[in-house]
C-alpha positions in Angstrom: 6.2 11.7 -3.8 8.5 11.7 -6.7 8.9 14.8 -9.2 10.3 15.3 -12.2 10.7 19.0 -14.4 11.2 18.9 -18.0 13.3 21.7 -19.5 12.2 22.5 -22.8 15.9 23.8 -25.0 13.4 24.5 -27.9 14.4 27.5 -29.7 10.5 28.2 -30.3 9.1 30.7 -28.3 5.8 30.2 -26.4 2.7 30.5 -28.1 4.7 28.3 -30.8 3.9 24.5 -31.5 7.2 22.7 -30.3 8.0 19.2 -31.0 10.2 19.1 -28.2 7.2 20.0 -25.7 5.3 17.1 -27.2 7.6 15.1 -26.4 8.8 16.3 -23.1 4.9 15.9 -22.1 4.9 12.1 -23.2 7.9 11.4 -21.1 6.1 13.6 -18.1 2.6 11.4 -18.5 4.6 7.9 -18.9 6.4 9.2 -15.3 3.0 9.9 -14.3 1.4 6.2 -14.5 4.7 5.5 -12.0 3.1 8.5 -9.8 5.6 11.2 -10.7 4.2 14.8 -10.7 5.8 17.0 -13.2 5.8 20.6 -14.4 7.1 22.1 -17.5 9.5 25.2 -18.3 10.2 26.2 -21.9 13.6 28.0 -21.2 13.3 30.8 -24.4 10.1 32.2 -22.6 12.7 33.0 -19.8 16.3 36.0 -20.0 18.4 33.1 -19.0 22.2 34.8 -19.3 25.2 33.0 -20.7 27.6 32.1 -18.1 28.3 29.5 -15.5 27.0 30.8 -12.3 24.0 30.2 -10.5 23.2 33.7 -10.8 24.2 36.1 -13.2 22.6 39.0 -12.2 20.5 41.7 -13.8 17.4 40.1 -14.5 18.8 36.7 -15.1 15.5 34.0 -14.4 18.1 31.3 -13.9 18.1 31.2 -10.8 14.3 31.1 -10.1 13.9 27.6 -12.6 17.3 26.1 -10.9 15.1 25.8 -7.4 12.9 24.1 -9.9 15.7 22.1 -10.8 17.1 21.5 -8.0 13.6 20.5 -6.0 13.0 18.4 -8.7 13.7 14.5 -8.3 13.8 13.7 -12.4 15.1 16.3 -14.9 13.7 15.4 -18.5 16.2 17.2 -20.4 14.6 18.0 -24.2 16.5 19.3 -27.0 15.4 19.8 -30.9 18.6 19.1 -33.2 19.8 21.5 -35.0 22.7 21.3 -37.7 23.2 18.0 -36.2 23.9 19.5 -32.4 21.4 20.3 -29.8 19.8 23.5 -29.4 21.9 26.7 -28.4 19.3 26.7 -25.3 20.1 23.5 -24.5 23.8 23.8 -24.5 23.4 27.1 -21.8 21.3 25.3 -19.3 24.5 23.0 -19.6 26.7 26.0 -19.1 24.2 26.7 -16.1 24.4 23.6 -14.6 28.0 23.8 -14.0 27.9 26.2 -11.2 26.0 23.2 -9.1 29.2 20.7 -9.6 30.9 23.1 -7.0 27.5 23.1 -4.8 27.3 20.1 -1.8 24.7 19.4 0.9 25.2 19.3 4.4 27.0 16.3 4.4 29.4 16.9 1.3 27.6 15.6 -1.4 27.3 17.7 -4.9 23.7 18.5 -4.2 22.5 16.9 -7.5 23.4 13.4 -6.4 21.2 11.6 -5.7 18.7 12.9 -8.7 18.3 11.3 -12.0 18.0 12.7 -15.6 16.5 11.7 -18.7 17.3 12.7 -22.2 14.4 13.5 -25.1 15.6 14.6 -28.5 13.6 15.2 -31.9 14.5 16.7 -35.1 13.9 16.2 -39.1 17.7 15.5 -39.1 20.6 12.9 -37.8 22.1 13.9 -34.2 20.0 12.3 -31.6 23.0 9.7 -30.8 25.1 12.2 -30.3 23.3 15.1 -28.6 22.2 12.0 -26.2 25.7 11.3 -25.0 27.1 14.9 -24.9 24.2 15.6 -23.1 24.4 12.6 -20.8 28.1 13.5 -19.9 27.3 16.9 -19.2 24.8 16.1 -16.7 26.7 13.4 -15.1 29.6 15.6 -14.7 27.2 18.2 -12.7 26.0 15.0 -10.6 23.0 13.5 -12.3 22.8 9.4 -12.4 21.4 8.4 -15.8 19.2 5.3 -15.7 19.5 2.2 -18.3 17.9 3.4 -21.3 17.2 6.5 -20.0 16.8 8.1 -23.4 14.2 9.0 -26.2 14.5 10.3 -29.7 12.5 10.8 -33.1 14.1 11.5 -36.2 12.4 12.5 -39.2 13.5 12.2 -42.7 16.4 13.8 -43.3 15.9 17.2 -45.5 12.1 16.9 -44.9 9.7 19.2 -42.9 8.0 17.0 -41.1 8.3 17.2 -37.9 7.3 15.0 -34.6 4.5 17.3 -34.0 3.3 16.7 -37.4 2.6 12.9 -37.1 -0.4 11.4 -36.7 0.3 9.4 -34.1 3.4 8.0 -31.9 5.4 5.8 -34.1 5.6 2.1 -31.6 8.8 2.5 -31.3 8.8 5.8 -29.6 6.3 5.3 -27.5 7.4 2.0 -26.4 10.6 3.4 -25.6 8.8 6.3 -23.6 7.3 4.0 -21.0 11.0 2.4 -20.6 12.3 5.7 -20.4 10.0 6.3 -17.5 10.1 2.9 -15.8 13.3 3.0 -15.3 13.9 6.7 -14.5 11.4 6.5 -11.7 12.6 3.1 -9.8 15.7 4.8 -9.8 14.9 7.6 -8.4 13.3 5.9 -5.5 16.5 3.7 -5.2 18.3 6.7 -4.3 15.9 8.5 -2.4 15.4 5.3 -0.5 19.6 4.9 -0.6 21.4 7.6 -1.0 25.2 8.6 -2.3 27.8 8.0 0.6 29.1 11.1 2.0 32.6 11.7 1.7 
């Protein structure tokens, strides 16, 4: 079976409402109707350290939600804007990620090849096009293949309050792009479980 973990980079703590877990569960429910299990982790409930190791010691829970990760065959990557950039928490589980571009399986391979990740961003500001690709190259680098269209975004008026957890409903657009998000994210991923990297 396919599976697929959503990191949540929202800066809200847990009990909080978060847009970004909205919709990081939309993208998990549209990978479900392609039978993809997922789970959930909202990283500020976690003492993840700055750095780049896998492991920085003293209490660090990195290492404990990169198994997660790394188990994982779909990493929805979710990100609030803020000032125009992602979220703080977003940008360290980028700094995290980079001890696995020096990690490779039995037969070479980084050991995220082979895996495929998905980008969500919301905010009440402009940024989404830009968090998207920073955040796309960053995950590439670290071994992630990024399926066509294999990002979502809401932004709300710009200056305004409202935000995606607010809304009524699921504007079309957004949800129309969800399910694409997740079609394609999910054949991938059993393209390259089916077919995988060539070792070097």
């Amino acid at each position: 079976m396919v599976t697929a973990i959503a990191l949540n980079c929202s800066l809200k703590p847990s009990p909080a409402a978060s847009s970004t877990e909205l919709m990081a569960t939309q993208v998990l429910d549209a990978l479900a109707a392609h039978g993809v299990s997922g789970s959930h982790v909202r990283i500020v409930d976690h003492d993840v350290k700055p750095g780049v190791e896998a492991d920085m010691g003293d209490g660090d829970e990195w290492p404990r939600i990169l198994e997660q990760v790394k188990a994982a065959d779909i990493l929805v990557f979710a990100t609030p804007t803020w000032m125009g950039h992602m979220s703080s928490v977003a940008q360290r589980v980028l700094e995290r990620l980079d001890a696995q571009i020096a990690e490779t399986d039995d037969e070479g391979r980084p050991v995220l090849a082979g895996k495929v990740a998905v980008v969500a961003v919301v905010g009440n500001e402009d940024g989404a096009h830009a968090i998207i690709a920073d955040a796309f190259q960053g995950l590439a680098d670290v071994g992630y293949t990024i399926p066509a269209q294999g990002s979502v975004y809401w932004n709300g008026e710009a200056m305004h309050k409202t935000d995606y957890n607010d809304l009524e409903s699921t504007p079309e657009i957004v949800a129309t792009t969800l399910q694409t998000v997740a079609r394609h994210a999910a054949h991938l991923a059993v393209l390259l479980e089916d077919a995988p990297y060539p070792a070097p």
